[in-house]
N, C-alpha and C positions, 0 to 999 in steps of 0.2 A: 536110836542112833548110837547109844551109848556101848552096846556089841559089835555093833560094824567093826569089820577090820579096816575101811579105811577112815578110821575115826583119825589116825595121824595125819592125815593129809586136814580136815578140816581144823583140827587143832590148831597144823601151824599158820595155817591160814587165819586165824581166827585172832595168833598170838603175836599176830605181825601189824603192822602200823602203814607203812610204807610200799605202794605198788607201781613198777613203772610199765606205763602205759606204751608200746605201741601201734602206732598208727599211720594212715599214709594218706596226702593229699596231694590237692596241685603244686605245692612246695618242695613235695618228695616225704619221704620216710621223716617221721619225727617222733620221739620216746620222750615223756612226760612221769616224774615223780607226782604221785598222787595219795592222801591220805583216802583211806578206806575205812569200810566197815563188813563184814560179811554175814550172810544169814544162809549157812549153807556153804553152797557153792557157788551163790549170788552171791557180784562184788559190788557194792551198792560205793559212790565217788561224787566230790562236788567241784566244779570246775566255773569259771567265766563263760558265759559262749562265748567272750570276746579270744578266747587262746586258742594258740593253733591248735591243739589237740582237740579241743571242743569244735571247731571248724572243721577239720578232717572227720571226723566224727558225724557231722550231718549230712558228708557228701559219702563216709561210706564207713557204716558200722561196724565193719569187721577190723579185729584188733586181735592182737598178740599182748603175753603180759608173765612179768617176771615178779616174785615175790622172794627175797633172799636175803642173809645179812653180809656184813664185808669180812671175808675171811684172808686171811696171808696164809692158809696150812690147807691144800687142794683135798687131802684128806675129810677135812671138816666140811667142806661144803654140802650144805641142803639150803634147798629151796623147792620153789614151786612154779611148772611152767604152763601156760595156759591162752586158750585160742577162745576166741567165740565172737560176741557180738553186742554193741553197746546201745542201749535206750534212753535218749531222755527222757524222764520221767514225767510226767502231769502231777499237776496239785495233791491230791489224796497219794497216790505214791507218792511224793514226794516228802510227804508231811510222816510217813512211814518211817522213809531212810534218815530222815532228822533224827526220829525220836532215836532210832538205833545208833548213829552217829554222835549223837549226845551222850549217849550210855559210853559208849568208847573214848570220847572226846569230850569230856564236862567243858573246855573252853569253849564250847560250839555253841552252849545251852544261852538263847537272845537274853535271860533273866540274868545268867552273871556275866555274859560277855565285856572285854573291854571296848571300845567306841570304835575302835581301830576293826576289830573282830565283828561286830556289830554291821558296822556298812559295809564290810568284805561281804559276811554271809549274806547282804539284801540283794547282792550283784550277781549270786552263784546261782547255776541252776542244778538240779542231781539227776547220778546218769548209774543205770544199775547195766553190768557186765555180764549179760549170762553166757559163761564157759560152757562150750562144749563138750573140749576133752583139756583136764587136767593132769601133769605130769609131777608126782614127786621123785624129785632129785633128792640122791644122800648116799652121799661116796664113803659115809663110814661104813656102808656095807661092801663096799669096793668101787674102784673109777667106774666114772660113769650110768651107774647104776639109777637106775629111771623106771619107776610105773607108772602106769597108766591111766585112768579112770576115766570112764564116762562120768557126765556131771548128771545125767536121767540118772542113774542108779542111787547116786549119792544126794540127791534132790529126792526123792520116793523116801529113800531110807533114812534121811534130815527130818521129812516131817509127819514120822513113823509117831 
């Protein structure tokens, strides 16, 4: 992966904390901040199923998803925009996206957690995002400026 030209798309993917989720149920349209971890072009997340996003989510896996930071100068904006479909995960997955969630998140890890972190994480369950197609946004190349990638390409070439 390390030649790929679209290595900047996973980097900032990779360098980013913060992804907001959306999603749509019987409620209507609703967008969801969520901390991540990615392996790839899998976005691997942990949520309640008790939140609306995690409810919308078992009635219909498909989701939209924005990865960016808050800029004031339209210039500066990049981010990452991205479409696919979301999986609750089982047991051995899920014991998976911990360990990588830990490596990202050391608060996550049950050994040093505070008590408060502790019974959050017994409540969560994890939900891996596999994008379809991902778009990097980065108007320091000029307004608007968006490519494209399929996530098969960058998925083959991740675990090269």
């Amino acid at each position: 992966m390390r030649n790929d030209p679209h290595e900047g798309l996973l980097n900032y993917l990779q360098g980013h904390h913060v992804l907001t989720l959306a999603t749509q149920g019987p409620e209507g349209p609703w967008a969801a901040a969520v901390f991540y971890v990615n392996d790839g072009p899998d976005v691997y997340f942990l949520s309640a199923p008790s939140t609306r996003h995690a409810r919308n989510l078992a009635a219909d896996p498909r989701v939209a998803a924005t990865v960016q930071e808050d800029y004031s100068d339209w210039r500066q904006v990049k981010g990452i925009q991205l479409e696919g479909h979301v999986t609750r995960l089982d047991v051995p997955a899920s014991a998976q996206a911990a360990t990588l969630f830990v490596r990202k998140f050391p608060f996550t890890d049950a050994r040093l957690a505070d008590q408060v972190i502790a019974m959050a994480m017994n409540k969560i369950a994890w939900y891996r995002l596999r994008a379809s197609v991902l778009y990097l946004i980065d108007n320091s190349r000029g307004f608007g400026s968006r490519e494209r990638f399929e996530s098969g390409h960058l998925r083959k070439n991740w675990l090269k």
